[in-house]
N, C-alpha and C positions, 0 to 999 in steps of 0.2 A: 181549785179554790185557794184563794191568796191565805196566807196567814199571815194575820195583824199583831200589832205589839199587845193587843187586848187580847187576845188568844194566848199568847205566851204568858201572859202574868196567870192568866186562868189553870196551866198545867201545873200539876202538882210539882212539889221542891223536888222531887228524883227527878224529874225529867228536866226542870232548870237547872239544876245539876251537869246532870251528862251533856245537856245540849250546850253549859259555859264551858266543862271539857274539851267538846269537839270543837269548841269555834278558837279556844287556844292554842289546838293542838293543829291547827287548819294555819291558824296565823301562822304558828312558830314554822311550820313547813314551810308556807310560802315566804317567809322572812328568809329562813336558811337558804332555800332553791334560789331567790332572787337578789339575795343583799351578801350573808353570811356567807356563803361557800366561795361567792367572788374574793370577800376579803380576804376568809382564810388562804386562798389557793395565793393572792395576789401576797401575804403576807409570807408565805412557803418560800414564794418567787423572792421576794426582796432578801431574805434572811440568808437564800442560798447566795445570792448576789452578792450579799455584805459578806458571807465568808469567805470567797473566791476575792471579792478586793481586799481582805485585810491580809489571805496568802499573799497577792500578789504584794501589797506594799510591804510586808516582812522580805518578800523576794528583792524587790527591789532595794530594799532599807539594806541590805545584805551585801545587792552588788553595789550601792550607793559607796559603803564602807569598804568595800575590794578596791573601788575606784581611787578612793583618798589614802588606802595604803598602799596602790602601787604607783601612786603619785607622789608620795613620799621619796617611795625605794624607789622612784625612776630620779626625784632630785639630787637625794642623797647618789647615785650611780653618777652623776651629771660633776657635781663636786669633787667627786674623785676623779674623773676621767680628769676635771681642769687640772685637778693638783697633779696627778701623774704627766698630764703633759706638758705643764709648766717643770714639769723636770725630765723632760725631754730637749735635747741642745738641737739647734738650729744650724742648717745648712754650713753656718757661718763659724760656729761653733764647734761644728768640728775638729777644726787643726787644731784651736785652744786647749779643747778637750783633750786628744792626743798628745799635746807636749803635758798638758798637767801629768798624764797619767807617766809618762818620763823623767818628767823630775820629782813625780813621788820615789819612783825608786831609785832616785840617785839621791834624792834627801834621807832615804834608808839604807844608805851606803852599800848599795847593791848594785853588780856590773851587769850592764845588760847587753844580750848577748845578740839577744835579738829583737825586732820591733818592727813587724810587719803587717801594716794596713791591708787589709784583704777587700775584694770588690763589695760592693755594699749588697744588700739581698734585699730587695722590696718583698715587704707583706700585705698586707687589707690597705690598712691606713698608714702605716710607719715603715721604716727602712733597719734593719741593722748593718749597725758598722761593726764587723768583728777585726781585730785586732791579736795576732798571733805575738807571743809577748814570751822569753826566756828568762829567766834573772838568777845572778848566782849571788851569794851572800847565807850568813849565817841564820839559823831558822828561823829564831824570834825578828829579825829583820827582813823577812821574806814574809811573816804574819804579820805584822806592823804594817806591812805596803801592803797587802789582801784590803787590811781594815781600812787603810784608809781609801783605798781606791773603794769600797763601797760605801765611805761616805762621804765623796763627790756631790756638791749639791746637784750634778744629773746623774740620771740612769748609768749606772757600769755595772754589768753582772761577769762574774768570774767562772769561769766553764771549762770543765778539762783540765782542770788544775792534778799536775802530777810535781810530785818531789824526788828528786834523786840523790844518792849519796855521792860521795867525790870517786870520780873514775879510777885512782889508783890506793893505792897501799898507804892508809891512815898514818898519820909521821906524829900526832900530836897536834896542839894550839888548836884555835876556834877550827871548829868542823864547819867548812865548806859543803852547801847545797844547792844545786841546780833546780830550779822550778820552771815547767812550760803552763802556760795555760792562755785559754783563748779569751779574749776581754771583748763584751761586744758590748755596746752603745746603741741607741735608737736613738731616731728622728722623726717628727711626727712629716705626715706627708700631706700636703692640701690637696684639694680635687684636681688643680691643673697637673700637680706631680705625680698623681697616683696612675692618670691617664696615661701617663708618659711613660710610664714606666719604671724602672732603675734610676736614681738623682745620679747627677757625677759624680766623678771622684774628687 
């Protein structure tokens, strides 16, 4: 037997009551089962998603900035490489460089005893020229030639620098000293030289 909307108005208020309960409590079910739980779940899934991309773009924002600071320190590296090797002397530049360093110490009125060019030593990219070099003269004129041969607008590093005193029996007057040290020089080397090997002498 069907029951009519005339039949429900006829039940007493308890049971319109409980029967308005049950029909909300039926909706809100099937609302949650069919609508609600999709969303929530699908709002779980999104919210995880958003945290996983906001890691990732702090991840990336992180190497973004490693990136431009060793783009930095790779230009600043890049700048000094030039300036070091623009003071670096040329093939050419060589024997200039060698007499300069000759009449440094004769402009510090120092006798030289010795001045010998040694075979050149290839490295990675550059060559050293060392330079076995003797000088006798008074000390502060033996430091005066150090100094100025390091600032040679090229590369001259001083090595094995020893001092000695005068071989016999001290007489008086300026004190005579003998200095050896090795004087080396670089050369930058291009790709066809580096293959090649040793530059000439």
């Amino acid at each position: 037997m069907a029951i009519t909307a005339d039949d429900l108005k006829k039940l007493p208020t308890k049971y319109k009551i409980i029967i308005g309960v049950v029909f909300v409590l039926l909706l809100g079910y099937f609302y949650y089962f069919f609508f609600l739980q999709a969303a929530l779940q699908k709002k779980a899934s999104l919210t995880d998603n958003l945290a996983t991309l906001e890691v990732q773009i702090i991840q990336r924002q992180a190497v973004a900035r490693q990136i431009e600071r060793h783009k930095r320190e790779i230009e600043e590296l890049n700048e000094s490489l030039m300036i070091s090797l623009a003071k670096l002397p040329e093939q050419k530049d060589i024997p200039t460089l060698l007499t300069a360093m000759s009449v440094a110490a004769h402009a510090k009125s120092l006798d030289v005893m010795l001045f010998e060019p040694l075979q050149p030593v290839p490295q990675d990219f550059y060559a050293e020229f060392p330079v076995r070099m003797t000088v006798r003269g008074r000390y502060h004129d033996i430091k005066a030639f150090f100094k100025e041969v390091s600032q040679l607008p090229r590369i001259v590093n001083v090595n094995d620098a020893s001092i000695r005193g005068p071989s016999g029996e001290y007489t008086g007057g300026p004190l005579v000293l003998e200095a050896e040290c090795l004087m080396k020089t670089y050369m930058f080397l291009d790709m066809r030289e580096q293959s090649a090997g040793a530059p000439a002498k």
